[in-house]
C-alpha positions in Angstrom: 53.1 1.4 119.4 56.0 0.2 121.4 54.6 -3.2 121.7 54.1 -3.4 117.9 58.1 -2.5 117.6 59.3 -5.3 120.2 56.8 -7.7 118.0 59.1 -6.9 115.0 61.8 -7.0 116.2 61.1 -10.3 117.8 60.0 -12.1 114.5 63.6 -10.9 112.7 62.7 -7.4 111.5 65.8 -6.3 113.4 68.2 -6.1 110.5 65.6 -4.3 108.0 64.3 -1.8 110.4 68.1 -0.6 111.3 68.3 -0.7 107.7 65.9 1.5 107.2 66.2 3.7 110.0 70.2 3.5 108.9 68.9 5.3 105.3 66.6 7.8 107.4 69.9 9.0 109.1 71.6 9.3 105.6 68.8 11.0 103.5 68.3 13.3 106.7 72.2 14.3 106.8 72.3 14.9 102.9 69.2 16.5 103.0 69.3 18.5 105.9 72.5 18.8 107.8 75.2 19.3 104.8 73.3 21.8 103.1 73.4 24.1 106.4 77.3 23.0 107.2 78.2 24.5 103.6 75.7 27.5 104.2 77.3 28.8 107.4 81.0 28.1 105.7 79.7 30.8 103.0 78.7 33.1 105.0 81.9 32.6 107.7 84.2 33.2 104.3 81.9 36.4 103.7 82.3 37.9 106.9 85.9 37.4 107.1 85.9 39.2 103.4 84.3 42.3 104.5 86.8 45.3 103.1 86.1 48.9 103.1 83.9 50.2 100.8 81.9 47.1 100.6 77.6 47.6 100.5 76.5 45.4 102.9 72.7 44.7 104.7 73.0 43.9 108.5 70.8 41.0 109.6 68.0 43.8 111.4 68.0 45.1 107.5 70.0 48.3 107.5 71.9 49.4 104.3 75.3 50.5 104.7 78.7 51.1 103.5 81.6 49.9 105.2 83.9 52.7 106.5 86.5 50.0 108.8 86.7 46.9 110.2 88.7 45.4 113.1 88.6 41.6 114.5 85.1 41.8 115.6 83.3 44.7 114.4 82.5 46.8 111.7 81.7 50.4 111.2 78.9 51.0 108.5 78.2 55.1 107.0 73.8 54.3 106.7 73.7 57.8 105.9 75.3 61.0 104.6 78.1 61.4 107.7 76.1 58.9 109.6 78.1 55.9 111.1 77.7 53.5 112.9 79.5 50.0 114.8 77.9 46.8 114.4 79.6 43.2 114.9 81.1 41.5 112.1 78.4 38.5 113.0 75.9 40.7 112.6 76.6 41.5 109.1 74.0 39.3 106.7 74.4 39.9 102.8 76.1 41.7 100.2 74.1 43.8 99.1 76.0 44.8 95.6 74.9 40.8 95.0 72.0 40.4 93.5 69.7 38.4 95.5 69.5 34.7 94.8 65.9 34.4 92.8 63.3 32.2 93.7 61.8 29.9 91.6 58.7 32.0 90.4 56.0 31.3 88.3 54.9 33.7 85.6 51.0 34.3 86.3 49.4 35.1 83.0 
């Protein structure tokens, strides 16, 4: 395989195979990397949002309702006098969102 890459780049397939491995890079960034950059800006802005009262899902999937927040945690009520202190980072969805849907066929 290596010996078939020096062959083409040897009879001037230099410039096209940068070329093409130039649009790889860029069809991988748009594709892959920018999608998750703006993803984890989302949920950066969400955490930093987190107020009292807020119904929120923690990323281990426990309901709760925020009772106070500080700089880097935040105390959740899961129960009826129940609280407890989790990390803000910790923190996954809101859950008074509705979840985004996924494209779903009907089956008839």
């Amino acid at each position: 395989m290596i010996k078939t890459i020096l062959l083409q780049a040897g009879d001037g397939g230099g410039l096209s195979s940068l070329i093409l491995f130039g649009g790889v890079a860029l069809v991988f960034y748009f594709f892959m990397i920018r999608p998750q950059q703006k993803k984890q800006k989302e949920q950066k802005k969400f955490i930093e949002e987190i107020k009292r009262g807020d119904q929120v899902v923690t990323i281990g999937g426990i309901h709760g309702k925020v009772m106070s927040t500080d700089e880097t945690t935040v105390v959740l009520e899961v129960d009826k006098g129940v609280k407890m202190t989790f990390q803000k980072s910790s923190i996954s969805l809101d859950a008074t969102k509705p979840a985004p849907a996924k494209d779903q066929k009907k089956v008839e």
